[in-house]
C-alpha positions as CSV (number, residue, x, y, z in Angstrom):
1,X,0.0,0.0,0.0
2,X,0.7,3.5,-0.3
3,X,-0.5,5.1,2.3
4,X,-0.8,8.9,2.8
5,X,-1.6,11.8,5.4
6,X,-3.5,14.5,4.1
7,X,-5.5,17.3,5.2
8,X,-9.0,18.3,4.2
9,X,-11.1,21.5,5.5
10,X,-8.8,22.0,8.2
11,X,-9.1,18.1,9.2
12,X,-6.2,15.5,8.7
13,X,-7.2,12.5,7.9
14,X,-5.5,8.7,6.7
15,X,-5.7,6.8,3.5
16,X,-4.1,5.3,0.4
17,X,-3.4,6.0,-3.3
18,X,-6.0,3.7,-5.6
19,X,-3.6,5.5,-8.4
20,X,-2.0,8.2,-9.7
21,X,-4.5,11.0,-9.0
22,X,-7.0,9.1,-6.6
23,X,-7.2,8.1,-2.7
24,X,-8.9,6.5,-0.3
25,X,-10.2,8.5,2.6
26,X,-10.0,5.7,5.8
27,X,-12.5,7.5,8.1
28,X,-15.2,7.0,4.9
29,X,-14.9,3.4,5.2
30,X,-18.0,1.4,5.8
31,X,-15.7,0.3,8.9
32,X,-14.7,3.9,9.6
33,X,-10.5,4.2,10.6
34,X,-10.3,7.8,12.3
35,X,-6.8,7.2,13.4
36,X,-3.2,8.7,12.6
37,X,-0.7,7.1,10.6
38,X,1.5,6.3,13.7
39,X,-1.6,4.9,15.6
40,X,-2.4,2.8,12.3
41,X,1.2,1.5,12.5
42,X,1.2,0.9,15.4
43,X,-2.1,-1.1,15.7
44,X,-1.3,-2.5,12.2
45,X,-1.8,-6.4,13.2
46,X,-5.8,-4.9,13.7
47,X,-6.6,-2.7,10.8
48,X,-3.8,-3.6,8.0
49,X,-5.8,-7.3,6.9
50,X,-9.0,-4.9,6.9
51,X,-8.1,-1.9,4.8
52,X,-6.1,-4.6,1.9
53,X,-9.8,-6.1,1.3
54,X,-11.5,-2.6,1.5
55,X,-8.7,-1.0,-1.3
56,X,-9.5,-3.3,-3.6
57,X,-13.5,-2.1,-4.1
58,X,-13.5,1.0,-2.3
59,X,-17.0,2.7,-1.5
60,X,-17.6,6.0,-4.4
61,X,-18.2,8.0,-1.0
62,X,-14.6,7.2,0.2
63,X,-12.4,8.3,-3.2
64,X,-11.0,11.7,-2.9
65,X,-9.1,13.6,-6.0
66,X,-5.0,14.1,-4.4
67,X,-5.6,17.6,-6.3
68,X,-8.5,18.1,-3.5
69,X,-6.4,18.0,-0.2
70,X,-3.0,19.4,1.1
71,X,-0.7,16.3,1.3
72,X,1.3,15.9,4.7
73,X,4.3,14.0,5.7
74,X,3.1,10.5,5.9
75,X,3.5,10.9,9.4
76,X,2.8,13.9,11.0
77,X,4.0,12.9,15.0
78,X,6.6,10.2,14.4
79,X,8.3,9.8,17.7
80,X,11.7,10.2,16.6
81,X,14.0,10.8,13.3
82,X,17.1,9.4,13.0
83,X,19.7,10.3,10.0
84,X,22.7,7.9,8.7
85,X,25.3,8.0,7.3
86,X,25.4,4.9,5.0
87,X,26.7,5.7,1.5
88,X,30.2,5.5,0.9
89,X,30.2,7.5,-2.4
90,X,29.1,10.9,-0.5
91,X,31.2,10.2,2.6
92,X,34.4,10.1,0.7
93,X,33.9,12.1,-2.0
94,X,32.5,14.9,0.7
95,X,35.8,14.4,2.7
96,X,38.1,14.5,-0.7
97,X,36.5,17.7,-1.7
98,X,37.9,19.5,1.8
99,X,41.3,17.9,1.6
100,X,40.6,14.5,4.0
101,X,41.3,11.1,3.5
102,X,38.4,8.6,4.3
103,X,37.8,8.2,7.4
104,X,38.4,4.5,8.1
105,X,35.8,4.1,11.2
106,X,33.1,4.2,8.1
107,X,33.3,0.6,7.6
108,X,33.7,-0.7,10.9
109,X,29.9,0.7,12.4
110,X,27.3,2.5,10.9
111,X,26.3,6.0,12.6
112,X,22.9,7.6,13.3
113,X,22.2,11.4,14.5
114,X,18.7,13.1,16.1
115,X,17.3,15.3,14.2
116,X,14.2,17.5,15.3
117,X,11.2,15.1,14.7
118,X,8.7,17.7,15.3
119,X,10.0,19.9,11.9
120,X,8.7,17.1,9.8
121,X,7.3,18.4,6.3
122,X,5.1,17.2,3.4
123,X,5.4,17.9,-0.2
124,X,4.9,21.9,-0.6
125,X,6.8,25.1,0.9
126,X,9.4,24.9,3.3
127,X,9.8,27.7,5.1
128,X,13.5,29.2,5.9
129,X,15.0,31.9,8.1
130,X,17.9,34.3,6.3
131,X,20.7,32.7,8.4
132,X,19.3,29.2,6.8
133,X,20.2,30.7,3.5
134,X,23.6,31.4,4.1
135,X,25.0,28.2,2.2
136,X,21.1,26.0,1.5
137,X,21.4,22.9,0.5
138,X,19.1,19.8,0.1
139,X,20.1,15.9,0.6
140,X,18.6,13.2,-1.7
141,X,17.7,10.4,1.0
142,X,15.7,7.5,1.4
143,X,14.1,6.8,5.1
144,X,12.3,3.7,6.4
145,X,9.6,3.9,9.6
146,X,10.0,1.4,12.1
147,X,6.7,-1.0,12.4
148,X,7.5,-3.4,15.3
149,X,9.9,-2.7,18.9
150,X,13.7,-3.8,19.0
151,X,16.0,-4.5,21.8
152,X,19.0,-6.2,21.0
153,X,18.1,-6.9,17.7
154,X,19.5,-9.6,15.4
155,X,19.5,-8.6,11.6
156,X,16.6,-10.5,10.7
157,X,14.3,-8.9,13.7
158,X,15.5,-5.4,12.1
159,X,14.5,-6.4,8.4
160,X,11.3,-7.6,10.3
161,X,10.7,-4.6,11.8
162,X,10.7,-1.9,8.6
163,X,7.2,-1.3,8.2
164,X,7.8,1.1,4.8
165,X,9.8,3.3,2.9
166,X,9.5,6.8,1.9
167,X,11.2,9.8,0.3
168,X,13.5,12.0,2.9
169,X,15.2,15.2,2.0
170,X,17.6,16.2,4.8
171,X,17.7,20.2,4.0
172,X,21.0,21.5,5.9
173,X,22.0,25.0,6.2
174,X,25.7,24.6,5.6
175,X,27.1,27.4,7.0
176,X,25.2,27.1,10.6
177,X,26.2,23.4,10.6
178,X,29.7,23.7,9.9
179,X,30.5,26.5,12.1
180,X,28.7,24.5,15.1
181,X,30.2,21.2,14.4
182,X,33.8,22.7,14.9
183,X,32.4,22.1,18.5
184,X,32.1,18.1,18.0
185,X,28.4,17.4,19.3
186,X,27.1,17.3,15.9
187,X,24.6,19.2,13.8
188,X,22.2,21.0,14.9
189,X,20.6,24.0,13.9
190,X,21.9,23.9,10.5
191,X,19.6,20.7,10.5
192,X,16.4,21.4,12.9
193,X,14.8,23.9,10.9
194,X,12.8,20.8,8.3
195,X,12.9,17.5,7.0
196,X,10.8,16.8,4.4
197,X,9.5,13.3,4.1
198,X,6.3,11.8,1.6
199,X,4.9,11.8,-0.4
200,X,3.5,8.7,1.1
201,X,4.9,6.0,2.8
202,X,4.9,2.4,0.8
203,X,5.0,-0.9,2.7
204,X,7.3,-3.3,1.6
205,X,5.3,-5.7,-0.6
206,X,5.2,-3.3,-2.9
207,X,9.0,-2.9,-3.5
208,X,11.8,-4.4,-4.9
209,X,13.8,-5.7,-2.3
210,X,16.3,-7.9,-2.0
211,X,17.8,-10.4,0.5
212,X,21.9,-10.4,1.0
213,X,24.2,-11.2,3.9
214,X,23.9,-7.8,5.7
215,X,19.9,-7.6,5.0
216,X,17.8,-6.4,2.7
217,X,18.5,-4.1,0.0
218,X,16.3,-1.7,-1.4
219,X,16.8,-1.4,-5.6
220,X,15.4,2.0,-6.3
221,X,17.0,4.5,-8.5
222,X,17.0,8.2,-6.6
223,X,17.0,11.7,-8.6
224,X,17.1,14.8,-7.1
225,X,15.9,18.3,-9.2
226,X,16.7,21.9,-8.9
227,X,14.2,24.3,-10.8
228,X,13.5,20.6,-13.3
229,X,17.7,20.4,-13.9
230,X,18.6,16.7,-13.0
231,X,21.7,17.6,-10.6
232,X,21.6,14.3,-8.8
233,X,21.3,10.9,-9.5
234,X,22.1,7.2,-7.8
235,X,20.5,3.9,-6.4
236,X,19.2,3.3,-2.9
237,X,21.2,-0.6,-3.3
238,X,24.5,1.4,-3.1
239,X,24.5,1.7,0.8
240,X,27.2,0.4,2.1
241,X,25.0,-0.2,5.3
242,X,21.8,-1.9,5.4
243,X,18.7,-0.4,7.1
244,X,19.4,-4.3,9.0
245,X,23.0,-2.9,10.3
246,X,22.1,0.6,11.1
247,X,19.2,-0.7,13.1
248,X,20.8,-3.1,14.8
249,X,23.6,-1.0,16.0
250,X,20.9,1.7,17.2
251,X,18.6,-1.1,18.7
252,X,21.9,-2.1,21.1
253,X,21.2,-1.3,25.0
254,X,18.0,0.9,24.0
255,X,14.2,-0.2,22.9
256,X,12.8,1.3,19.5
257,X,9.5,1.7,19.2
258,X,6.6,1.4,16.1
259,X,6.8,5.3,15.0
260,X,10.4,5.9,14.6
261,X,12.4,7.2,11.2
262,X,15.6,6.1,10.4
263,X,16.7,7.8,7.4
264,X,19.9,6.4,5.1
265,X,21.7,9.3,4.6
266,X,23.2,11.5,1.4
267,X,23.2,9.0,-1.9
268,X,26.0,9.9,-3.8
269,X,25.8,13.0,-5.5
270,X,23.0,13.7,-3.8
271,X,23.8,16.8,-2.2
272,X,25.0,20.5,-4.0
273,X,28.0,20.7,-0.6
274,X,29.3,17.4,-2.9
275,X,28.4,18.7,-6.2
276,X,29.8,22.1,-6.0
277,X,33.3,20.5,-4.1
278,X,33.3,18.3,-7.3
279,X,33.2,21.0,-9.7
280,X,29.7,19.7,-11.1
281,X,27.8,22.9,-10.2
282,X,29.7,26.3,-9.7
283,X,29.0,27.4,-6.0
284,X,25.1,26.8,-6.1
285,X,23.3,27.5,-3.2
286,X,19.2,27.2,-3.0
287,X,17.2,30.3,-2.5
288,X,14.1,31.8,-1.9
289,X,11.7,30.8,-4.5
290,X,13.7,27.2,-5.9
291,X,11.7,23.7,-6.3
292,X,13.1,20.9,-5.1
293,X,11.8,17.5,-6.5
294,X,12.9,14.3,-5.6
295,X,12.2,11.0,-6.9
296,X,12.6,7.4,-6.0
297,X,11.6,4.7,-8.5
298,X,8.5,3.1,-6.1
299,X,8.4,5.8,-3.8
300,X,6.8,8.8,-5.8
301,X,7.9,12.6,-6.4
302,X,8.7,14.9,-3.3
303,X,8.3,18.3,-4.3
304,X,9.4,21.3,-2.0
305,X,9.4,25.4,-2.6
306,X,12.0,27.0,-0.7
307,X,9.9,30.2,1.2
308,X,11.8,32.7,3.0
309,X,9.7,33.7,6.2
310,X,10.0,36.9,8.4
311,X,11.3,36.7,11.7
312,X,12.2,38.3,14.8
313,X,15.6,38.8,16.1
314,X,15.0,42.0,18.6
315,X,17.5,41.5,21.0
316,X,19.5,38.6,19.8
317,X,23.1,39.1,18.8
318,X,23.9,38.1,15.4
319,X,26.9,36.4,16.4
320,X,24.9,33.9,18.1
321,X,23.7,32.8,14.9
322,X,26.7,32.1,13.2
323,X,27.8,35.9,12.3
324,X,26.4,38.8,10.9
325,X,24.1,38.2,7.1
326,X,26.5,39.9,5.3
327,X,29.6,37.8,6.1
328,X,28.0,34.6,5.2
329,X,27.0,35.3,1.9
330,X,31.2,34.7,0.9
331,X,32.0,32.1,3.6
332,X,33.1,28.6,2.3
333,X,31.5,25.9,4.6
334,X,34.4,24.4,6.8
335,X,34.7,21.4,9.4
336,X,33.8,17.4,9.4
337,X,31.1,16.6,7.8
338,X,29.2,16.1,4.7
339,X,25.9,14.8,6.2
């Protein structure tokens, strides 16, 4: 299934795509489901057999047009996102562009981070701050939600666990997060501000996955678009993690819950802090006013409008941010990483 969040006259509702332009509405259901996506995952064992039989002869009064409703992030509360760091490609070619050798620790563990869980996004504007655009970038990512606990977990319980797959763009304002990570706890306001996930989340059936030693492997080809130009473009089966490794690190000494995202990280080429260190694009930065569009063969077309919003900075010292606007207009990002 492909199952979406969307929101119609101010309610947000639950359903599925029936196909390109058409959904069903779960709370029209003869056997009405009023329930979030996380509550629908997390009760999936109750409602999942059900709503398979009802998609495939839905009630007239249920179909909605996609064109009628806002679409949200599939889910709208998860209870955590994570972010990897699982594609070689970008690591090294991130690290060769600022004069570094690759790190050998890559390949001995996989590595997650927190990001801010309650900046999720759907398709649509994304709304930015001026200090966000000093240095804007997207990241062309793939992200799986977590459909069962883990404690301990062997690779087979993690593969077990994935409940779907979706699109995830990891925007990062590069200047903010390589001026804070100079201070070694990681990133942080260059990367709370949004993460765009959707446009629906697609349970595994429905993919082509494939079994190896380290877990399953996802075969989907990813593109990202600036403004329609193709600037990135690479294959979800290149990880060198699995989903299966990254969880099972993460799952060791702490329980994981139904809910939680675990995105894979940067694809290669999949980010303009790679593309523009490589020469491919000449110092491009996103601005107010660029579309972002991501696709992922099986996953659908995420599609984002970069909106500059006013704020308030009475009283706050623009040093505290990372330095005054017009210094960072001319900064080159700096630091340790390329995530």
């Amino acid at each position: 299934m492909k199952l979406i969040s969307f929101r119609h006259k101010s309610e947000t509702r639950i359903g599925a795509l029936i196909s390109s332009n058409q959904g069903v509405d779960f709370s029209k259901l003869p056997e009405s489901i009023p329930l979030t996506m996380l509550e629908l995952i997390q009760q999936q064992e109750q409602y999942l057999p059900h709503l398979k039989k009802a998609l495939l002869s839905p009630p007239e009064l249920s179909i909605f047009n996609l064109s009628d409703v806002q679409i949200l992030s599939p889910i709208t509360n998860p209870i955590s996102v994570r972010d990897a760091y699982a594609f070689r490609q970008h690591v090294a070619t991130a690290r060769k562009n600022r004069g570094l050798e690759m790190i050998p620790e890559f390949d001995q563990f996989p590595v997650t981070y927190f990001t801010n869980h309650l900046a999720v996004t759907g398709p649509g504007n994304v709304m930015v701050q001026q200090h966000h655009l000093a240095k804007l970038d997207y990241e062309l990512e793939v992200a799986v939600v977590l459909g069962k606990a883990l404690w301990n977990a062997t690779l087979e319980e993690c593969d077990d666990a994935i409940f779907g797959y979706m699109i995830m763009n990891d925007w990062s304002a590069r200047y903010l997060q390589m001026e804070e990570m100079k201070l070694s706890l990681g990133p942080a306001k260059g990367k709370d501000f949004a993460t765009s996930l959707g446009p629906w989340l697609v349970t595994k059936d429905e993919l082509k996955i494939r079994s190896t030693p380290g877990g399953h492997v996802l075969d989907a080809t990813m593109k990202a678009f600036v403004n329609d130009k193709n600037l990135s473009e690479g294959n979800a089966n290149s990880m060198h993690w699995t989903f299966a490794q990254i969880l099972q690190r993460t799952s060791y000494g702490i329980h994981l819950v139904p809910g939680e995202i675990i995105g894979s990280g940067t694809v290669g080429t999949g980010c303009l802090l790679e593309l523009n260190g490589s020469g491919v694009t000449d110092n491009l930065w996103l601005q107010p006013g660029d579309q972002v569009r991501m696709e992922i063969e099986g996953l659908g077309s995420l599609s984002n409008v970069v909106v500059l919003q006013e704020e308030r900075l009475q009283g706050v010292s623009p040093s505290l941010l990372g330095g005054s606007l017009g210094d960072l207009s001319h900064q080159t990002p700096s630091g340790e990483s390329g995530n």
